[in-house]
Structure formats: C-alpha cells, structure tokens
C-alpha positions as CSV (number, residue, x, y, z in Angstrom):
1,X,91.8,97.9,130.6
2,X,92.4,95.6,127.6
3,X,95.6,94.6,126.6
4,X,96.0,93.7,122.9
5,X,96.3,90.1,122.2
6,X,100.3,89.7,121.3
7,X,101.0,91.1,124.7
8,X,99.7,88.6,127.0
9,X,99.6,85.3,125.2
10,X,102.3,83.1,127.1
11,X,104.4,79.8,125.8
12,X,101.8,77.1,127.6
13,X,98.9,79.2,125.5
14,X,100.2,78.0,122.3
15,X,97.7,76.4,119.9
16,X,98.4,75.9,116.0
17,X,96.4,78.4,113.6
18,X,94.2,77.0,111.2
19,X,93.7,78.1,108.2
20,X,91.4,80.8,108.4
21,X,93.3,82.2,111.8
22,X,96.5,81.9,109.9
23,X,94.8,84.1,106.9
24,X,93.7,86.7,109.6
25,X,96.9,86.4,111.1
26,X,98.4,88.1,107.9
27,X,96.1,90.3,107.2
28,X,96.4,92.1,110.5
29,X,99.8,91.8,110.2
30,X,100.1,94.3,107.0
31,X,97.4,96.1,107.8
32,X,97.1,96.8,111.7
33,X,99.4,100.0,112.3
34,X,102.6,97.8,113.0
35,X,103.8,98.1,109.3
36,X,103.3,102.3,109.8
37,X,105.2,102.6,112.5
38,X,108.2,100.2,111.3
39,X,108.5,102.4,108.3
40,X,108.4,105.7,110.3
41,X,111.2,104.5,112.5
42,X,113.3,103.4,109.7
43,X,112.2,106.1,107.5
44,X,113.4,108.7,110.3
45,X,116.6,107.0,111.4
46,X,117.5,107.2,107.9
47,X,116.6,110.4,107.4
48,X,118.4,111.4,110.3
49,X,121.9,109.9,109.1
50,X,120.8,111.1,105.8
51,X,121.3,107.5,104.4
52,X,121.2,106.9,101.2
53,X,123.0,110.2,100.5
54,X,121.1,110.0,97.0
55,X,117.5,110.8,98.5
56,X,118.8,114.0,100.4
57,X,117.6,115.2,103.6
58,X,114.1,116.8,102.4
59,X,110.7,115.7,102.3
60,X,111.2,113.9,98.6
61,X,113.9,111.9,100.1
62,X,111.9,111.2,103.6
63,X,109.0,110.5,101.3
64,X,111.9,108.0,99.0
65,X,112.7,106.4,102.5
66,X,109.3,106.1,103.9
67,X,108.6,103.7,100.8
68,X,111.3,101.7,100.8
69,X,110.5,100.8,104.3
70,X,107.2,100.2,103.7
71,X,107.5,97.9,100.3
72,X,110.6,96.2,102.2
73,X,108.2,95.3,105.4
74,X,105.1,94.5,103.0
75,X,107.5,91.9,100.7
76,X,109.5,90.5,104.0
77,X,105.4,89.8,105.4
78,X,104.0,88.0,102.0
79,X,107.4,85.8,101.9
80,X,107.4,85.0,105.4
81,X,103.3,84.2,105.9
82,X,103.6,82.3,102.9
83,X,107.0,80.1,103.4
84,X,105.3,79.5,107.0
85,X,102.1,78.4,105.8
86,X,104.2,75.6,103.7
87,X,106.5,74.8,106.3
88,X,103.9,74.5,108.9
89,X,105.7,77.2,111.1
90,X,104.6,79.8,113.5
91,X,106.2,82.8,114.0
92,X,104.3,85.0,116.6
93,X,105.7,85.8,119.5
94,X,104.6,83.9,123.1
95,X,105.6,85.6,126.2
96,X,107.6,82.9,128.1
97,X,106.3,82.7,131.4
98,X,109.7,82.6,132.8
99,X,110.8,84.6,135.9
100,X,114.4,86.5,136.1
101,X,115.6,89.2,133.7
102,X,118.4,86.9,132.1
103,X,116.3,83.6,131.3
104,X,113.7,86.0,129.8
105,X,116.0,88.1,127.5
106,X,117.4,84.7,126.4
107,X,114.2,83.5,125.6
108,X,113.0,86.8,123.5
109,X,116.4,86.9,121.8
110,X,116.2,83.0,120.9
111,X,112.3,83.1,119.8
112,X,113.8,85.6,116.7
113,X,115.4,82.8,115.4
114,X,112.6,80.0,116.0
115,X,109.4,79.3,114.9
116,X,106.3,77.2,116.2
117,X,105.8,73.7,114.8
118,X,102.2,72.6,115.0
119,X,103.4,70.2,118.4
120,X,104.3,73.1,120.0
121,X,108.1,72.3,119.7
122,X,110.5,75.3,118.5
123,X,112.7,75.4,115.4
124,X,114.5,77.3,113.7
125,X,112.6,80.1,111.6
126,X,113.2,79.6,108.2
127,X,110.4,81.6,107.0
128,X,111.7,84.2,109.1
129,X,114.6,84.2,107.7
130,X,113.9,83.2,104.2
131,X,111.5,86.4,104.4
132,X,114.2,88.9,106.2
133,X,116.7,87.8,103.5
134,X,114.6,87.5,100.2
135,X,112.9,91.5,101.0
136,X,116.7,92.6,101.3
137,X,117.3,91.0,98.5
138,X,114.7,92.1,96.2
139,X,114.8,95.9,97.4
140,X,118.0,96.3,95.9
141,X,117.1,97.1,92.2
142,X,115.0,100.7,93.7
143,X,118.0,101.2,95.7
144,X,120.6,104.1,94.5
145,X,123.9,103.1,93.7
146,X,125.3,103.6,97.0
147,X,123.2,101.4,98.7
148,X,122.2,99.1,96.0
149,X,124.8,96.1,96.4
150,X,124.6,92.9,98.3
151,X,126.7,94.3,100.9
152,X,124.0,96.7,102.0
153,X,121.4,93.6,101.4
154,X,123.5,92.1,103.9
155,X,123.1,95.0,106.4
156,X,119.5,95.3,105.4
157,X,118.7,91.6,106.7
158,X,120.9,92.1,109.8
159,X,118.6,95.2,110.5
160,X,115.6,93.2,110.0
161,X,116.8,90.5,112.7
162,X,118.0,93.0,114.9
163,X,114.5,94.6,114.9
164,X,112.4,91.9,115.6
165,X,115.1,91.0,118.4
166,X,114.1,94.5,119.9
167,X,110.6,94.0,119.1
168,X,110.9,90.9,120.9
169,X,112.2,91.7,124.2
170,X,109.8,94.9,124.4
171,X,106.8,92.2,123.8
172,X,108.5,90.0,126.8
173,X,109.1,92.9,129.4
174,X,106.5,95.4,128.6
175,X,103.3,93.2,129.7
176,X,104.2,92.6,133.2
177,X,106.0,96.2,133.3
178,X,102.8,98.0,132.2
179,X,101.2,95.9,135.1
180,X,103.2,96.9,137.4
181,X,103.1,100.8,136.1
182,X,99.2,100.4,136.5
183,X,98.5,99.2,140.1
C-alpha cells in the first residue's frame, strides 16, 4: 500500500525545495482535496452552532459558510507560500522520528509555530503566521456585522493555529498508527 508523501517524510529527510518543487508545493496545496475538506469542517461546525447568526441555518447560509472558509484558506495559502518563498522558509510538516507520546506531541505542537530554514535549522514561522493573521484579517469586510470586527479576526487566526496544531499531531501519530492497524 502507498502512503501519501506528507505522512511518512521524517525530520533527518529534510531537503530545501527548489524553485520548481516549491511552485508544485503550492499548487498541490490549493488544489489537492485538503482545502475541500478544511472548508467542509469549518463550514459544518459553523453551521452547526449556527455562527454567524446572519447566514441562518439553511443551505444559503451553509453555502455563505462554505465560501468564507474556502476564500479564507485560499488567501491564508497565497500569503503564506509567498512570504515563505521570500523568507526562505519551509513550512511542511516532518514527522519527527522521536519515540514516546509526550516528546512527539511536543514536537507536532512546536513545528505549528516553526518553519524550515534552508540548513535544516527551525525558526519561528513567520509566513505562517503572517498568512493565519493577514486571511483573518482580510475576511472581515464579507463578514456580517456580528462577526466582522477584529475581535472575531482574532478568534479567526487562533482557529487557524489551533487547526494546523491538530492537523499536526494527526500527521505525527497517524503514520506509525495506520502501521500498526495494518499488520
């Protein structure tokens, strides 16, 4: 069985994109299903707590929701790829390698906040960062007057980093778990 390639590359397998790889890199990213399946989650949890009230609990306002999701994920991707590029940073996620449940969640929760430098050494993420807080910040003029200040930007971006923490430490568990579930 093949496993896709973000599930089983490990921190000693790091080498620095090139151009072309880093181009790819961003193209798959916005257009593999990832960027589908964010928004469905996000569209559906809001749905669910009918949030923002304004876009009721219907299809219009699921539809309203699904967008907003999916314009928020598209503008954090173009801010972050292209602040990254500049700042010579890498932001895919490398399995650690570790052993032990508590150095590995460390690790997955720590690699949301640092990026790649081209010498393999880890900083912190400024693209990711710079891209989690400029998309919450720019999805606020679409937004309805409840959720339309910089309070609920704030929220926005804490949801962003709170994802990618969970999408993290399912990327660092879920590789040797799946092998284990497949003997």
């Amino acid at each position: 069985m093949t496993r896709p390639d973000c599930l089983v590359r490990e921190a000693q397998d790091f080498t620095p994109m090139t151009r072309t790889e880093r181009w790819a890199h961003f193209v798959n990213t916005i257009a593999s299903p990832e960027p589908l399946v964010y928004a469905l989650l996000h569209a559906g949890y809001n749905q669910a707590f009918n949030s923002p009230r304004e876009w009721h609990r219907d299809w219009s306002g699921f539809g309203y929701r699904l967008g907003d999701a999916e314009a928020r994920f598209l503008m954090q991707q173009i801010l972050e790829q292209g602040m990254a590029a500049g700042l010579g940073e890498d932001n895919r996620y490398f399995a650690s390698g570790k052993t032990g449940f508590g150095p590995r969640l460390e690790y997955a929760i720590t690699s949301t906040f640092l990026a790649r430098r081209a010498n393999g050494s880890r900083g912190i993420s400024y693209s990711f960062l710079g891209g989690a807080a400029g998309a919450a910040l720019a999805s606020r003029p679409w937004q309805p007057r409840s959720t339309g200040s910089l309070g609920t930007a704030a929220w926005t971006f804490g949801a962003a980093i709170g994802f990618q923490m969970g999408e993290n430490v399912v990327r660092e568990f879920m590789p040797r778990l799946a092998r284990v579930l497949l003997r």
